[in-house]
C-alpha positions in Angstrom: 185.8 126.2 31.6 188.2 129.0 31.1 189.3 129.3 27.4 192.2 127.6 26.3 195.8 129.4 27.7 199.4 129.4 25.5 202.2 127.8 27.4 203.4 130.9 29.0 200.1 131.8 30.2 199.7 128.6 31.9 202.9 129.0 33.5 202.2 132.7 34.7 198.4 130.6 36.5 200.9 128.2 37.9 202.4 131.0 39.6 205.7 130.5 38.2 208.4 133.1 36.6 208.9 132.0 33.2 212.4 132.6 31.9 212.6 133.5 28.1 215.1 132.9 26.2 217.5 135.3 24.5 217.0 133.1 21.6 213.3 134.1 19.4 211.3 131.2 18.5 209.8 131.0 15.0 205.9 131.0 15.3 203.4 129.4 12.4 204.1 130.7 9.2 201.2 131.8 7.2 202.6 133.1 4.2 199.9 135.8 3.7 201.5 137.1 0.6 201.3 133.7 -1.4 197.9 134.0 -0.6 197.6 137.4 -1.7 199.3 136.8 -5.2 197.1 133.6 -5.5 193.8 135.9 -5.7 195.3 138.0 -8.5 195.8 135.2 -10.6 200.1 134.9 -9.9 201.5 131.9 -9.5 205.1 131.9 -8.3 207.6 129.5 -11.2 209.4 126.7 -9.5 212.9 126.0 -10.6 214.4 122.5 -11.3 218.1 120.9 -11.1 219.2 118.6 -13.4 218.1 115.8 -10.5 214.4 117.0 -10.6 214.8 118.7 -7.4 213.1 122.2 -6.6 215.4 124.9 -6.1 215.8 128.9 -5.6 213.6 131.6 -4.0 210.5 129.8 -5.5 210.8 126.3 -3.6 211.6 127.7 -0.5 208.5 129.9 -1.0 206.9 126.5 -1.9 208.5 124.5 1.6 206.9 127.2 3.6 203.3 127.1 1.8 203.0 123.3 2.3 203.8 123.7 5.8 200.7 125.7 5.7 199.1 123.6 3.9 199.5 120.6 7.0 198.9 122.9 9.6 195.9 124.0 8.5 194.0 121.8 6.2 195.1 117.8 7.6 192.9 117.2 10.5 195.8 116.6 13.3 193.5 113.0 15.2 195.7 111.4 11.8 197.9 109.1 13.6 199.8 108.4 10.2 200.2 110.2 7.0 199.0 107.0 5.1 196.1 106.9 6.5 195.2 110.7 5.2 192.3 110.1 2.2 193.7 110.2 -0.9 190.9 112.8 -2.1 192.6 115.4 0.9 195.4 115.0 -0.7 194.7 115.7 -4.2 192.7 118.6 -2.5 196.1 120.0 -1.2 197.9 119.5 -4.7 195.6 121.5 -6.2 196.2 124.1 -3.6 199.7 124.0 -4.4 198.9 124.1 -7.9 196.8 126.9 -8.0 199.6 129.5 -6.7 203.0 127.6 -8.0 203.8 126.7 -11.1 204.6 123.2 -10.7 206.2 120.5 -12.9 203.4 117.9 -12.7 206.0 114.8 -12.3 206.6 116.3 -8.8 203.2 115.6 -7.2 204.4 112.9 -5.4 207.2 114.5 -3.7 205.0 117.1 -3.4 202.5 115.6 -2.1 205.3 113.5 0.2 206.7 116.6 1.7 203.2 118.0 2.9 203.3 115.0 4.7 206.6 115.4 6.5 205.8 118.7 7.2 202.4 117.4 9.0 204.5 115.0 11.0 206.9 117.8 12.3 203.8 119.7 13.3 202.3 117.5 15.2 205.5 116.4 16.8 206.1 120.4 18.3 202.2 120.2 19.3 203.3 117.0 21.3 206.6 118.5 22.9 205.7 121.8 23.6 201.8 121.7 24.1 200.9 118.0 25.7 203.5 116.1 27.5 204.6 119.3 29.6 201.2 118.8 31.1 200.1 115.4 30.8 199.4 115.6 34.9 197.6 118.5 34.4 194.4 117.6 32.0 192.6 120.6 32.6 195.0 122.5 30.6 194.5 119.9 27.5 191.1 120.8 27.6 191.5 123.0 24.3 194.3 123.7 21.7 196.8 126.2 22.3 195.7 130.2 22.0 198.6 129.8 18.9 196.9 127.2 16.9 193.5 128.1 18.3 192.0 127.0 14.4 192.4 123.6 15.7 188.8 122.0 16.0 188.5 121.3 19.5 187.4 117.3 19.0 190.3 117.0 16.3 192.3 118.5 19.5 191.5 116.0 22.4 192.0 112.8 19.9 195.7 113.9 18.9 195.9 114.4 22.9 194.1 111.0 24.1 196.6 110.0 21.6 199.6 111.1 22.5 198.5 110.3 25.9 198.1 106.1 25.4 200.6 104.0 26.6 201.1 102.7 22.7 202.4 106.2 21.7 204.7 106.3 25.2 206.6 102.7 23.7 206.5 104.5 19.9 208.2 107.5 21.2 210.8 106.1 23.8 212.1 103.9 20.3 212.2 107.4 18.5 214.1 109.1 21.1 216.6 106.3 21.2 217.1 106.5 17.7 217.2 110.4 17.7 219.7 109.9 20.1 222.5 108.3 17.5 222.0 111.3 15.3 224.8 113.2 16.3 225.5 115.8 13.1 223.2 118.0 13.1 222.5 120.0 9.5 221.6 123.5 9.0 220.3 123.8 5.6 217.2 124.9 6.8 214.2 124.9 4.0 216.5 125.0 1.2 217.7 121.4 1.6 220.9 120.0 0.2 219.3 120.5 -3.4 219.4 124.4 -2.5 223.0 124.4 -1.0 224.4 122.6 -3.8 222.3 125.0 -6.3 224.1 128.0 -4.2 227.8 126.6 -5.0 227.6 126.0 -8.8 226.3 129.3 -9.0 228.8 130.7 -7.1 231.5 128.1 -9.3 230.0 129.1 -12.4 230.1 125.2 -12.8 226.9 122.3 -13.3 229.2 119.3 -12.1 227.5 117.9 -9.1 228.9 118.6 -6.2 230.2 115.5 -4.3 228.0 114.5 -1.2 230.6 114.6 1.2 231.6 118.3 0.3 227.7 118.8 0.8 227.8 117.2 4.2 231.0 119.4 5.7 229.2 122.7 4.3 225.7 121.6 5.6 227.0 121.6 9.3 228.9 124.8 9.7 227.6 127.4 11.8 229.3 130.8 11.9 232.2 129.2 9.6 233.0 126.0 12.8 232.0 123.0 13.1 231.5 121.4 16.3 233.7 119.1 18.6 231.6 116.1 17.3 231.6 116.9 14.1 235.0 118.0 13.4 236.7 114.9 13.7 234.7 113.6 10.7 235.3 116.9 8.5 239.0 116.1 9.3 239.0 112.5 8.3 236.7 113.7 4.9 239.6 115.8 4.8 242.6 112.8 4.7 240.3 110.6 2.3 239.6 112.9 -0.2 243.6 113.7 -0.6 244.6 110.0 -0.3 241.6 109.4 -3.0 243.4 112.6 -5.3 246.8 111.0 -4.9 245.7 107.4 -5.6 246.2 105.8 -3.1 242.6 104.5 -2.0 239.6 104.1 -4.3 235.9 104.5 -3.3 233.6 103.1 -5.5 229.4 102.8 -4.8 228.7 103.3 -1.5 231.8 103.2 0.1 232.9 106.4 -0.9 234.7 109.3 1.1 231.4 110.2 3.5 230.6 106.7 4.1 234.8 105.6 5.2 234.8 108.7 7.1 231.3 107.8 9.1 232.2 104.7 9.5 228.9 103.5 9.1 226.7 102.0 6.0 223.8 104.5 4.3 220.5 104.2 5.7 218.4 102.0 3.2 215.4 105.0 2.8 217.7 108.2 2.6 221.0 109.1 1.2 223.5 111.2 3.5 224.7 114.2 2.0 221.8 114.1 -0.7 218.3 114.6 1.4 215.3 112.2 2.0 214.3 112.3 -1.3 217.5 110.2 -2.8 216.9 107.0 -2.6 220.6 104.8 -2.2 219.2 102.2 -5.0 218.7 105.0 -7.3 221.8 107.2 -5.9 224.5 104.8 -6.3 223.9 102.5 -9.2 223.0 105.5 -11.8 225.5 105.9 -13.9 227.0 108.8 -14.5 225.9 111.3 -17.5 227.8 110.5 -20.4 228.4 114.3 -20.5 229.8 114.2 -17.2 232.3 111.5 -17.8 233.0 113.3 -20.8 233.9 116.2 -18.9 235.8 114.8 -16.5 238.1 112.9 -18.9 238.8 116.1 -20.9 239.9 117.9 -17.2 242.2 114.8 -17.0 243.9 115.5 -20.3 243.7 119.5 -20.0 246.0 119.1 -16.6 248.2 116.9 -18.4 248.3 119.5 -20.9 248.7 122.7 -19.2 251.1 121.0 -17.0 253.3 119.9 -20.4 253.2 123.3 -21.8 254.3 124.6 -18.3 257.6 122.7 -18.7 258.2 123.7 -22.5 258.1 127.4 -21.2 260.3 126.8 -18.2 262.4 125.0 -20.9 262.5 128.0 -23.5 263.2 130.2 -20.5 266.5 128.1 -19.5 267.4 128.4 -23.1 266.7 125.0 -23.2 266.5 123.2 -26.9 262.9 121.3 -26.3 260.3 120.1 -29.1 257.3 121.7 -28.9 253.4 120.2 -28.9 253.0 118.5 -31.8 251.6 120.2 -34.8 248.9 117.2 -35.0 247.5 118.4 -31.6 247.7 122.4 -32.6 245.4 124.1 -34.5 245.2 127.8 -35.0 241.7 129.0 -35.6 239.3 131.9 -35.8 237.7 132.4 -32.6 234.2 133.6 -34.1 233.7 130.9 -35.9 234.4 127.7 -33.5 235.1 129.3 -30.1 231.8 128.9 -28.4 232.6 128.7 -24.5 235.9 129.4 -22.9 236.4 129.8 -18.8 240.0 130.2 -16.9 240.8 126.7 -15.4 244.1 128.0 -13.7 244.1 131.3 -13.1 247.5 133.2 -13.8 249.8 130.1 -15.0 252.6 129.7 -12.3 254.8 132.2 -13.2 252.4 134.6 -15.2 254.8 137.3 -15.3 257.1 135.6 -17.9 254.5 133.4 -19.6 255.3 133.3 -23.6 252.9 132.1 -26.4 253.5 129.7 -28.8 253.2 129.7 -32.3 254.2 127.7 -35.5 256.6 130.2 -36.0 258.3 130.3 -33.1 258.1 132.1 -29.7 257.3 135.7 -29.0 257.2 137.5 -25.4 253.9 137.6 -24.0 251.6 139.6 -21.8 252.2 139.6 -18.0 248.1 138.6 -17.9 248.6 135.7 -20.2 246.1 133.1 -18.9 245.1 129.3 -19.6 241.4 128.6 -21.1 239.8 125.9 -22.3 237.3 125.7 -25.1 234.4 124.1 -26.7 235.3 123.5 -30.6 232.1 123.8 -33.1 231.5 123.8 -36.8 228.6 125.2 -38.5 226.4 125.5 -35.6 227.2 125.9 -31.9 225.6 122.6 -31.1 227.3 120.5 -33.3 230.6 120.5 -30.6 233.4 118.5 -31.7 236.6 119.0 -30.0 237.7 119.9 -26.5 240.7 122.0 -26.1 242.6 124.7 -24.5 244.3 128.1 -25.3 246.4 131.0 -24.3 245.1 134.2 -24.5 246.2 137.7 -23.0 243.4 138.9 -20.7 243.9 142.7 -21.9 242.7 142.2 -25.6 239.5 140.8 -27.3 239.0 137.4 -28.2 236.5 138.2 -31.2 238.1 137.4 -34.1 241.6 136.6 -32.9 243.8 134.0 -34.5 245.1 131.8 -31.4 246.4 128.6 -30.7 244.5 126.1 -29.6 245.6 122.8 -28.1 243.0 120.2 -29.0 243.0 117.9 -26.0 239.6 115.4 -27.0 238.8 115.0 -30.2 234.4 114.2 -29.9 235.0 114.0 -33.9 238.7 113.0 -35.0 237.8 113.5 -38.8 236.5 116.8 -38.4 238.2 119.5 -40.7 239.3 121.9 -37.8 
């Protein structure tokens, strides 16, 4: 018997032309270099969001490795992940241990997505190596010249397999319900967990990102979306500013991604959020109390900024108009309770003619006069007790500045700012 042929070989004996595509097709990854670094005694960190999830260079590094991993050490006759022994698997989370450096809590989605990556392998071995030739057994003889590591016996089980009339019933069902899943992500090995990563950095923000803005990014290709999914990004589009302007509320799981699917979350997976986010778990945890906490002093800094807007346009039009309160103002040294401050507006709206405020009066200010808002402290950094906001010209330090600062949320009213 003639060794065992790749698909285009057996094409070529067939005496057919094979026609490539322009497209290159990924081949097993083997990640030599992880391999490398794991005989000198390197173990690559592993970054964690605030949701437990791996993130960065180092997971993807990881994603690739367990692929690896289920190629090449979970004999492919398993018909179901389950049925893997339990001391193969504690094998392979040692072998991810031994070159990551892994939170220990994470074994079992660790240990989870080896598993998914075993089923996606032997999935292409099925479409691309066995079906294609089911009326031609003499080419299923062996395993592909690509995965020739394959024992041969392990080899002819996954194909008598594949080949039984039970797997034809299992995988006509699959099709049809591959066949509903219309939007198509490309987030590649990152997952959501990575995109959403990406954007804080790039925001400079921690708030998590809402799962329907993780959806629309997750499906653009070359900046476009495509005819079947653009009508969705357009009605995400229409909720979210009917949502900002009041006039519809999403609470749990009907929220913007779920109105503008049209159809309820799956009761294993979260959309937007990856297989790992469970919809018990996603939708009836409560928010941080940090995060509501933030999001109530944004409410109050618009309401704010948007007030002192007016008093200016006021002063402007020579206008005769009370100022903020001097209960809400306190001027204070910058060194000593000043700990984070970040633009939240830019340039106000007319920047050029933006004057600061005092409890003396008014004085012209810089063209680069901005809106910040603060973090209050006394004694230490941590002990934070005031939110707040401030003027500041761009073009001067901050260190050791008097300013005024608009206290918008008290955390401590008696607190002797």
């Amino acid at each position: 018997m003639a060794p065992r042929k790749d698909k285009k070989q057996m094409d070529e004996k067939e005496g057919k032309q094979k026609i490539t595509s322009p497209k290159r097709l990924r081949g097993p990854t083997l990640k030599p270099e992880i391999a490398k670094k794991r005989s000198e005694g390197l173990k690559i960190d592993i970054q964690y969001n605030d949701d437990g999830e791996g993130v960065g260079e180092g997971y993807v590094q990881l994603v690739s490795y367990m692929g690896v991993l289920a190629r090449t050490m979970v004999p492919v006759y398993h018909t179901d992940w389950r049925v893997v022994p339990m001391e193969l698997k504690e094998k392979l989370w040692d072998c991810v241990k031994g070159a990551f450096l892994v939170d220990e809590n994470s074994k079992n989605n660790v240990i989870s997505s080896i598993g998914t990556s075993f089923r996606s392998f032997r999935h292409r071995l099925t479409k691309e190596y066995i079906l294609p030739y089911k009326d031609k057994p003499e080419y299923l003889l062996q395993p592909p010249t690509e995965y020739n590591y394959i024992p041969i016996e392990d080899w002819r089980k996954l194909v008598a397999n594949r080949l039984s009339k039970e797997f034809q019933v299992k995988s006509k069902k699959g099709k049809e319900r591959r066949a509903k899943y219309v939007y198509i992500h490309r987030v590649s090995r990152k997952g959501y967990a990575g995109l959403q990563e990406e954007l804080m950095q790039k925001t400079g923000s921690r708030k998590p990102i809402d799962r329907w803005v993780l959806w629309k990014l997750a499906r653009l290709k070359k900046g476009e979306y495509d005819e079947v999914t653009r009508p969705v990004v357009e009605k995400i589009d229409e909720l979210t500013k009917a949502v900002e302007e009041g006039k519809i509320t999403c609470v749990g799981q009907k929220d913007i991604l779920t109105l503008a699917l049209g159809t309820l979350e799956h009761p294993g997976r979260v959309r937007g959020k990856g297989g790992k986010k469970k919809p018990k778990q996603f939708f009836n945890t409560p928010k941080p109390t940090k995060t509501l906490e933030e999001e109530e002093c944004q409410r109050m800094l618009m309401e704010k900024v948007k007030s002192l807007e007016e008093e200016i346009i006021a002063l402007k039009a020579g206008k005769k108009e009370p100022l903020t309160p001097r209960s809400e103002v306190s001027s204070t040294n910058i060194r000593k309770q000043l700990l984070q401050h970040e633009e939240i507006g830019g340039k106000t709206h007319d920047s050029a003619h933006v004057e600061n405020l005092s409890a003396q009066g008014t004085r012209k200010a810089s063209p680069l006069t901005q809106v910040y808002k603060c973090k209050l402290a006394l004694e230490t950094e941590d002990n934070i007790v005031a939110y707040g906001t401030y003027l500041r010209d761009s073009q001067i330090s901050i260190d050791g500045a008097d300013i005024l600062v608009v206290i918008l949320y008290p955390l401590q009213p008696n607190a002797l700012l």
